[in-house]
Phi, psi and omega in degrees: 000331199274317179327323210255357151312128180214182171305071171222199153323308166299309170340291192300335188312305187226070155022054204272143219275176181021027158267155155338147187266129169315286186285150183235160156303051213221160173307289176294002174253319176299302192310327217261285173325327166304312212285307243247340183261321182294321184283338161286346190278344199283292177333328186091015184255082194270307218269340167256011160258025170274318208303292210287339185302319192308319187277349183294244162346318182287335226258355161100041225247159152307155188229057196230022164219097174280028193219018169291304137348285184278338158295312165305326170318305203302301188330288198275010161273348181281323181278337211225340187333294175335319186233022171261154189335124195297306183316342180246000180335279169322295196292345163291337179283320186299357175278291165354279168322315211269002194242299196308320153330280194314307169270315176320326187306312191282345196263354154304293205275354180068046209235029178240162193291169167290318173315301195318280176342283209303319167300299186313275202264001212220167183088342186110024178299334186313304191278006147304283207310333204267350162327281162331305161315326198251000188265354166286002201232290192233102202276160166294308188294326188305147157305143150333172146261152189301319175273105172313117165295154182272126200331308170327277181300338183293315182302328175287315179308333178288309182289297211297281214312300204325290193316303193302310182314295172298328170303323184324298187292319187293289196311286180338288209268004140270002169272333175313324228257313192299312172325272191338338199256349156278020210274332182308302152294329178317314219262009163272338187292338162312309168311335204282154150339077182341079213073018175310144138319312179289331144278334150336262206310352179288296184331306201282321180282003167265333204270289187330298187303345168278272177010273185321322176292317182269004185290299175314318199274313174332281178273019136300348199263338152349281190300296224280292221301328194295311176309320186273350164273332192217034148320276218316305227262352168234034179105350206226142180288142182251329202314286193326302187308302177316317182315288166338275194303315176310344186269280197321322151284350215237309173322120161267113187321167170257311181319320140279014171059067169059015179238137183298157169289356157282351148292321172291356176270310183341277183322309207293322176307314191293287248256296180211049185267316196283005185281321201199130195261009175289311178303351184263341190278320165327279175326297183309328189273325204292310191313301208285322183298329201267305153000300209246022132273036195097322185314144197258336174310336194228182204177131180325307191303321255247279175284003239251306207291323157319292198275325148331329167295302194295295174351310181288344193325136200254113212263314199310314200282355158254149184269334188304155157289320200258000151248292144047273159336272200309350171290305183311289162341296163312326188291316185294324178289344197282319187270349206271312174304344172290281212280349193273305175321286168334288155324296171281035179233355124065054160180172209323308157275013164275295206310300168317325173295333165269355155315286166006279162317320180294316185274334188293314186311289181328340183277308188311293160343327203277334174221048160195081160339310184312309181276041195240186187271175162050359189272301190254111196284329218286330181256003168018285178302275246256004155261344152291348152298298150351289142317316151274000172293306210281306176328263190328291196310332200288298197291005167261352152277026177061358181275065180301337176278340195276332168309309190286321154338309163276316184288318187303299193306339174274289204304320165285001181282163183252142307011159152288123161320084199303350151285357193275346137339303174290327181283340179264350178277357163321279185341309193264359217279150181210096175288125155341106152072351144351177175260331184276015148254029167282159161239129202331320180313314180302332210278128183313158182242139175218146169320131187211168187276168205280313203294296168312338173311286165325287169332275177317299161324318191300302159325338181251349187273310184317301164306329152327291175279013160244359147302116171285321170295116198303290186335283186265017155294327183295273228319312203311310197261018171269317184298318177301326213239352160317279200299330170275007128303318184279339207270306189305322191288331168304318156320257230293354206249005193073002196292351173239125191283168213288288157008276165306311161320271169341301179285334182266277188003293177311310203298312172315314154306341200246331194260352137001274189301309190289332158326304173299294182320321204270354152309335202123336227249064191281358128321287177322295183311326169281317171310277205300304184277357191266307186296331187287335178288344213263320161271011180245001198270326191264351174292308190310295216292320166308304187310338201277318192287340193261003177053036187265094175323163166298142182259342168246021179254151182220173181261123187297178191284340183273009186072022174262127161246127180239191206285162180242127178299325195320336204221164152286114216240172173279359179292313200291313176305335191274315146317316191311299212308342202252316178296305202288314212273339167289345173270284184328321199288299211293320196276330200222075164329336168272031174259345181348291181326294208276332154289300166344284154333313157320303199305284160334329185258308168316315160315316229258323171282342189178069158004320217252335195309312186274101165214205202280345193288313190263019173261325162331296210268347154321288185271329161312330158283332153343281173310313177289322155316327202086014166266080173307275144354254187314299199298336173292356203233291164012251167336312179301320168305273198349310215277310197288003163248341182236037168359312204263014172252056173290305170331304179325298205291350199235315161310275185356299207293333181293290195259347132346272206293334181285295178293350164303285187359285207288327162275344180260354166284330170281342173272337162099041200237107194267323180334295202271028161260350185278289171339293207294322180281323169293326158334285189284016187270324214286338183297294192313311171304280199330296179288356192269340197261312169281349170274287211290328135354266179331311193315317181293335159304118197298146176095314152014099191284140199298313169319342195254317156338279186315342179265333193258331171307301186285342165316286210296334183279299146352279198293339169299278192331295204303305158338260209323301181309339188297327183271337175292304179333310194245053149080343196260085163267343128016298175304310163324293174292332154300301280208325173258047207280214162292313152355282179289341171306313180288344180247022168337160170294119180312309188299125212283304216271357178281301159296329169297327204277314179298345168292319175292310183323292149338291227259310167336289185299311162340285195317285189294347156303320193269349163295309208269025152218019173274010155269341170291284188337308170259042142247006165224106153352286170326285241272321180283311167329291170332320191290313199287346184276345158283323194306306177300338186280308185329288189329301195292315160301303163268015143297322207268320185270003159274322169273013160268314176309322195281130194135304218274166180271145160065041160217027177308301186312293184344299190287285178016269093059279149020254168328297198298336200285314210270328172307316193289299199309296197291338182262358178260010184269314205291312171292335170260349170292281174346299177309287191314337174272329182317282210298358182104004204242016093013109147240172174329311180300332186258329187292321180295317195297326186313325171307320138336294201281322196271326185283350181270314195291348185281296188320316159310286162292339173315303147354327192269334227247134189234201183257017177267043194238132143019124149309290182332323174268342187281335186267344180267296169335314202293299196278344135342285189282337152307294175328319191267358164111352173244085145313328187285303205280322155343296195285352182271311154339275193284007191278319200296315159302321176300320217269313183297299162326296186313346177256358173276093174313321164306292210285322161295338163295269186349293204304303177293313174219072212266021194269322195278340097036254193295329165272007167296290182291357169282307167001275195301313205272323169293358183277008157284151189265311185346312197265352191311293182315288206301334170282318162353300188292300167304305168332327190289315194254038186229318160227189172226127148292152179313343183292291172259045142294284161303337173301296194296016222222322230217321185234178206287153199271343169288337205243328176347126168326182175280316191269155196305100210292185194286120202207092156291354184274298168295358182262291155347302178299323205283278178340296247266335191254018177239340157322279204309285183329311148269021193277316167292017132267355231267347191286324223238020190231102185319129191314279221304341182269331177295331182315311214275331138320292192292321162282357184291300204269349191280316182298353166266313159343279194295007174255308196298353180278291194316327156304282169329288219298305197286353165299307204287337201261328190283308169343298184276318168333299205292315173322332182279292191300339223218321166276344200241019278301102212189067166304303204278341138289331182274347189308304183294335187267357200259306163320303196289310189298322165326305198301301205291333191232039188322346195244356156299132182302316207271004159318312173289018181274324165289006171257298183335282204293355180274337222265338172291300197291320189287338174288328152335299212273333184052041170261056001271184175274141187311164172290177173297317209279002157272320165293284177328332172322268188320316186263001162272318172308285189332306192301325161298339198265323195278346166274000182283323239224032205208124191043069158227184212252349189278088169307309182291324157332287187327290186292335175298298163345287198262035151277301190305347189264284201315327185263011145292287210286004176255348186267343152299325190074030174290079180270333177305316182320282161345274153349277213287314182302329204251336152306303186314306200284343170293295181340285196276354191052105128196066198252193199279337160335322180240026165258314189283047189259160154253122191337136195282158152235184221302139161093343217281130167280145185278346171278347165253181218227031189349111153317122187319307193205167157330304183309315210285339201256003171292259167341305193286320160317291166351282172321308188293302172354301188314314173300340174287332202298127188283121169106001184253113184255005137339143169244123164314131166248043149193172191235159143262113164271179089176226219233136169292113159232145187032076174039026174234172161254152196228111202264159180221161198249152167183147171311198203255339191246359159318158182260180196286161190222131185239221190211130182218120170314110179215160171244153194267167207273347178277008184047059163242135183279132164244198176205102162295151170256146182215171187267137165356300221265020219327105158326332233259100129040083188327117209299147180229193187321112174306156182234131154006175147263084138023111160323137184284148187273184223253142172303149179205095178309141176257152183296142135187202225274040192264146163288149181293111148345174230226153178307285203318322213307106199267156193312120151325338174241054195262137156219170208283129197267043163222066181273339182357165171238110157343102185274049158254143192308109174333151174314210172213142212244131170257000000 
């Protein structure tokens, strides 16, 4: 078959080694190479078009088609999407979009070359796009959906397949006709020279014109065949299809003299399938497709017999990898095209004969890696197709565990598959009366290999535990213990060699056992783990007889061999068996026996394993289940075999009663909180009487001091939960004052616990009043002013803490508890000024109240945290003057949204976006007007984006230009809008209207928002002096707002840095540019709270206006600011601190001592006859320098350590000679007196010129309650 490769298609397919290069660098060889690549990209042939794309790009072609390039791109991400990395999705599709927009626009306008056309739009591209389209609704690979698609979709899926079906039938039969009208040359080729060059190119140019003929009906036939076998299962009548496919294979043509198109695929395989092994798999799959419509032309063996050839395909003669690869491939589609055949012929003996098939692969797989999961990433894809098809074969022959089995074993390899997506929606997938709602348990056990065994279970727990349905979470781990039953047997049946043993055996057991357990079924579970330990016991006992080390033992750095934690050993398996049956013992005391036995079998794997360390860990695992109870009845046996670890046992006990407590307050069970509390004051006295006994003895070893310290320090913890319990929390926070802060408990985790603790009693104080608080003012001032007391303590015992080990959660935990109490305080502050009833006094603490919860929470927030809360931290802490940790926020949001694929369409391209949920949402006429509108101010076409950006504000298009924000605003008055209608509006459609409208919501918010987090970035970035980071995101905000002033700030600042560099210097008339915007911005920006804007602005129209030689502007402004005191010395500052002499003067941020140097610069300047009326010093602290602002006739200045009367350590600036007045209660800062601009040469603010800081109003932070941390 290989002699007749030559420069053609195939060539590229599989890449023969040593040839002449196809291509020259010439126009027309570039086009004709495009054609050749695009046809591979059509083909489905990714490892040679990734090769020739390369080679494309390389070969040095003209660059005189500018949409060539992109056409090809658009292909192959339009052909390949699927199976390119899960990790570039989103940005592939938002490219996808952002090209496929791009080129219809231009292939509209007629601007594209004909080759350029011929790619785009010719070849069947039409039917690829609609493929595509119907594979989002009903994918081939896919499962159903669990959720019946809506009459909405069905219909449409119906109208697609109908189109396609007829494009299918028109392409085919003009590509037949072109073949026919080529048979005069074809029937010549024979004449030629055996093995001729002239015959290579007829043979390649007959083979390439089939090829090309059978690609468009090859992929509709993806889409129909899939609709006319499993419609039913989305919803959709399959008879039009079938009808469809069956006229298309079945019709006798007249134009073929009366002969069908399943002869002409017949013939073409007969003719010339032995030519090229594409034409055979094409032809076999089609031939099987026309078979189970009816066609009379072909015979089962007939395709059995095609595609078994390609299957069979001989892989060994290449040596290349990636055609190697692509040999592999041809085999998977071969075998994927087998079994699919088999399936769709849909009855008793196919599905078996593809089982079959399915075992001849599996057989083959045991000595050619190449067919295994996980060996070749590059076809990956086209052997996870593979696997579920042979899944679908199992489950339409009722063998639901051997389906689940395969799809579990594809979902779980390592790699990730790109198919495995697919495989677990198999998994959960449950077909009306299927095998897979049988139960898996019932199924006769057959031997599996033990390592697949593992894969798999594991792949069913992992669904389990990602299920909310109890229901099908059980089934998931019935399965899992299917397959590990099946596992055991392998095991025992030899299927794994010593090796394999050693690594598996254990695991198979273990993760057994644990199977059960997590049903519940804790009878199994001790039974499954007491034999795999009982076989892994005669195993040791063999190596001890073979005079062999243990193999899960290793030798340690003392030269010792001990058990290796690294892997599961039999130790580990032998322990389980001894945890479940002391937990089985705790729930049913006539299990002794059987803990006994347990007890025997661990000793018998490690002697040394049972002592007081695993009985400890014992009752510990108690607690952690939540048998308080049982781990309390423990204990009492322990202290009476250990007497003298009484300390342990009364701590242990301590946190026994302390977490019942905390569960019987949510159950509501006072009785036994009344009990359980007196118990433990009476427990507390009594060791509080025996510890200070003990104390007293003389001679007392420090070790032993220290166990009685931490005792004592128990029973304060032990208090306290005692008073939550029983509700006094008041008492708590008295009880946890600055005092005990200072004196935490040594023991780092008694203290974490007393903090969690603290902030616990907070929370539920202000829970258990918070309807009176938000209808009393009073009563809620009073509350924030303990909250704050709270806050300050326990910030000062988080910062001793934070660090120390295994009490991370714990503050965490804290934090989060204490976060909560303040932003829901923060929410009844909000009300209460609505409604007036707000004084000054309560309104100032919210500011209080957001800054304790951004310091509270922040610590937490990863990127698994909400956007939402993560974007209320970011402008939290911005607000409050923490710009830095603000700017880590908000980089950390920006950076999440960009992986939000919805949010990434929208970004690239967002009209199909908005008409999908218009769709949905117009088809009520109520609603037409008022969503317009909103659709209107979500997005700008490109037409009118330039028009607003280009023309006079009198010439504006009609529709609304974009204001996502005013869009946003919009949604929250059309929510009213259907709540008043929602009475005259059919349930299932209004549901689908409200999910319609939350979901353009939650995207045009995410879009504002993430505008509002790149704005304060650059902004960050720019104040910190980190030009050349905020410059792109400053750029990007131009584009997206070109008419916003402060957006126009990145031409301002390119055009100061090229004057700056003056290589060359901008023209004048670029400066006058630069210094009329600026001068807008800085009038924008004049009495807001954005100070540093402001002054940067009005540095900048002055250092413009000295590259001008305006120096009177210059002259007059820096009199005026001498004059009137009010240059930025004194605006751009910071609260002073505790000690600070009132003549210096702490700069706000970095930016600010930047402008001000900057500023001062300006006096230097030739022609500025001003003198500065303040400096930059400055003072070393803790060995750094620190600049500070102070007048020009201040005295020298230095840096001195003190403590504040709150014993918070500081660092004062005070004068050298000192001058400076010893400190007493700081006072405020005296408000900067009001700015007042001296005339010049500035332009008037813009009408329009929008708030500099608007942002979107629903940034809340998701108000759910922390894990609760133990």
């Amino acid at each position: 078959m290989l002699k007749y490769l030559s420069p053609t298609l195939l060539s590229l397919v599989l890449g023969a080694a040593g040839m002449v290069p196809l291509w020259s660098a010439t126009a027309d060889e570039r086009d004709q190479h495009a054609i050749a690549v695009a046809k591979l990209m059509t083909s489905k042939m990714r490892l040679p078009a990734d090769r020739q794309l390369k080679e494309y790009k390389e070969s040095g072609y003209p660059a005189n088609d500018a949409y060539l390039d992109k056409i090809l791109r658009y292909t192959f991400l339009d052909q390949f999407l699927a199976d390119l990395p899960e990790a570039e999705k989103a940005k592939n599709e938002a490219e996808l979009k952002a090209l496929r927009a791009e080129l219809e626009a231009t292939l509209k306008s007629n601007k594209l070359s004909p080759v350029a056309k011929q790619i785009f739009s010719g070849g069947g591209g039409s039917s690829t796009r609609m493929v595509n389209e119907i594979a989002k609704l009903m994918h081939p690979d896919g499962a159903p959906p669990l959720v019946p698609m809506g009459a909405e979709k069905i219909q449409s899926l119906a109208r697609l397949l109908d189109v396609l079906g007829k494009q299918a039938e028109e392409d085919f039969k003009a590509a037949v006709d072109k073949v026919r009208a080529n048979k005069a040359a074809e029937d010549k080729i024979w004449d030629l020279p055996e093995g001729g060059k002239e015959q290579q190119e007829a043979i390649n140019g007959g083979v390439e014109m089939r090829l090309e003929a059978m690609r468009p009906l090859t992929v509709a036939m993806l889409a129909l065949r899939d609709a006319a076998h499993r419609g039913k299962d989305f919803g959709l009548d399959p008879a039009p299809v079938q009808a469809q496919i069956k006229k298309m294979f079945t019709s006798e043509r007249p134009e073929l003299e009366k002969k069908t198109w399943t002869d002409v695929l017949a013939a073409w395989d007969f003719e010339w399938g032995e030519f090229n092994p594409y034409i055979s798999i094409n032809c076999g799959t089609l031939l099987g497709d026309a078979l189970v419509a009816g066609a009379k032309g072909v015979k089962e063996e007939d395709v059995e017999g095609i595609l078994q050839k390609v299957a069979d395909f001989n892989t060994k003669e290449f040596r290349d990898p990636n055609v190697r690869a692509e040999a592999y491939r041809l085999k998977f589609q071969a075998w994927t095209s087998l079994l699919r055949y088999r399936l769709l012929q849909n009855n008793t003996r196919s599905f078996n004969r593809g089982w079959a098939a399915w075992q001849d692969f599996q057989n083959r797989a045991k000595t050619d890696e190449g067919l295994r999961l996980g060996q070749v990433p590059k076809i990956a894809s086209d052997l996870g197709k593979l696997y579920i098809m042979a899944g679908r074969i199992a489950q339409a022959k009722g063998d639901s565990t051997s389906a689940g089995a395969l799809w579990a074993e594809l979902s779980g390899t390592k790699p990730a598959n790109p198919l495995g997506h697919y495989a677990k929606g198999w998994l959960i997938y449950k077909p009306d009366g299927g095998g897979l709602s049988d139960n898996p348990w019932s199924l006769p056990p057959l031997a599996m290999d033990p390592e697949k065994a593992l894969i798999t279970a594991r792949a069913f727990m992992g669904e389990a535990n990602s299920t909310a349905d109890p229901y099908q979470a059980r089934q998931n781990y019935i399965k899992a213990a299917v397959a590990l039953r099946n596992g055991v047997l392998g095991i025992n049946s030899g299927l794994l060699d010593e090796k394999g043993y050693i690594e598996f055996a254990p695991q198979v057991y273990q993760v057994y056992g644990y199977v059960f357990y997590k049903m519940d079924m804790r009878h199994h579970a001790v039974v499954a783990a007491m034999d795999g330990a009982r076989a892994l016991g005669a195993k040791l006992k063999w190596y001890a007889e073979q005079k062999k080390p243990n193999p899960w033992q290793k030798t340690n750095a003392d030269g010792k061999r001990v058990w290796d934690d690294a892997r599961v050993t039999p130790l580990r398996v032998a322990n389980d068996a001894e945890i479940y049956a002391n937990r089985l013992k705790s729930r049913d005391p006539n299990t002794q026996s059987l803990y006994s036995q347990a007890i025997d079998l661990l000793k018998s794997i490690d002697p040394d394993a049972v002592n007081d360390t695993l009985k400890r860990s014992q009752m510990i695992s108690l607690l952690g289940e939540g048998d308080f109870e049982g781990g309390l009845r423990e204990a009492e046996s322990f202290l009476r075999e250990y007497p003298e670890q009484y300390l342990w046992i009364f701590t242990f006990k301590n946190s026994a009663v302390s977490q019942w407590l905390d569960k019987l307050s949510k159950d509501g069970d006072k009785a036994k909180i009344t009990s359980l509390s007196e118990q433990l004051a009476k427990d507390n006295q009594a060791m509080a009487k025996r510890i200070g006994e003990e104390l007293t003895k003389p001679g007392l070893a420090e070790n032993r001091k220290r166990e009685l310290e931490r005792a004592r320090t128990t029973i304060k913890v032990s208090e306290i939960d005692n008073l939550i319990a029983n509700k006094k929390y008041e008492e708590v926070i008295k009880k946890v004052d600055a005092e005990a802060i200072r004196n935490l408990p040594s023991e780092d985790l008694l203290a974490a616990s007393m903090l969690r603790k603290l902030a616990k009693a907070t929370f539920e104080w202000h829970e258990s009043r918070k309807d009176t608080l938000a209808k009393d003012p009073a009563a809620l001032l009073a509350a924030l002013k303990t909250y704050e007391t709270v806050y300050q303590n326990l910030d000062r015992g988080i910062g001793k803490l934070r660090g120390k080990s295994g009490v991370e959660n714990t503050l965490d935990a804290a934090g989060q508890m204490l976060a909560i109490v303040f932003t829901r305080s923060v929410g009844m502050i909000a009300k209460l000024q609505q409604a007036g009833n707000a004084s000054g006094d309560l309104v100032a603490m919210a500011e209080v109240a957001n800054r304790a919860f951004a310091d509270l929470y922040e610590p937490t927030v990863d990127d698994k945290t909400p956007t939402a809360n993560i974007l209320f931290i970011a402008r939290t802490l911005w607000e409050v003057e923490e710009k830095q940790r603000a700017a880590k926020q908000f980089a950390r949001f920006i950076a999440l949204n960009d992986k939000d694929p919805e949010v990434a369409a929208f970004r690239a391209d967002p009209k199909p976006f908005v008409e999908k949920h218009s769709a949905v949402i117009n088809a009520r006429g109520e609603f037409r007007k008022a969503w317009e509108e909103i659709a209107d101010l979500s997005w700008d076409s490109a037409e009118d984006a330039q028009a607003y950006n280009t023309l006079p504000k009198d010439n504006w298009p009609p529709r609304q230009r974009r204001d996502l924000i005013q869009a946003l605003n919009k949604i929250g008055d059309f929510r009213k809008l259907m709540a008043t209608n929602k009475a005259v509006i059919a349930p299932d459609q209004f549901k689908q209207i409200d999910a319609a409208v939350d979901a353009f919501h939650a995207v045009i918010s995410a879009r504002a928002n993430q505008n509002l987090a790149k704005v304060r970035l650059a902004a960050y970035y720019r104040e910190s002096n980190q030009f050349e980071k905020a410059l792109p995101l400053l750029d990007e905000m131009y584009k997206e707002d070109p008419l916003s002033l402060d957006n126009q700030m990145a031409l301002v600042l390119v055009t100061y840095k090229a004057a700056l560099e003056g290589n060359p210097m901008p023209p004048k008339e670029d400066l006058q540019k630069a210094r009329g915007v600026v001068a807008e911005i800085r009038n924008a920006k004049n009495n807001t709270t954005d100070k540093i804007g402001y002054w940067e602005a009005y540095t900048l129209v002055l250092e413009f206006s000295v590259m001008l030689n305006d120096n009177k502007v210059v002259n007059d402004t820096l009199s005026f600011l001498r004059r009137n005191r009010s240059d930025m010395s004194r605006d751009l500052i910071a609260p002073a601190q505790w000690g600070d002499d009132k003549r210096a003067r702490r700069p706000m941020n970095a930016l600010s001592v930047i402008l001000a140097k900057r500023f001062l610069d300006l006096y230097s300047k030739q022609g500025v006859t001003e003198k500065a009326a303040f400096k930059v010093v400055e003072v070393t602290v803790n060995g750094e320098p620190m600049a500070i602002f102070a007048n020009t006739d201040a005295p020298e200045f230095t840096a001195k350590p003190m403590t504040t009367p709150d014993d918070d350590e500081v660092v004062a600036i005070i004068a050298a000679d000192g001058s400076t007045p010893p400190p007493v209660k700081a006072e405020p800062p005296k408000p900067a007196e009001p700015r007042e601009d001296p005339a010049d040469a500035k332009p008037k603010p813009a009408a329009d010129a929008k708030p500099a800081d608007a942002k979107p109003a629903d940034a809340k932070p998701a108000d759910a309650k922390p894990a609760e941390t133990k």
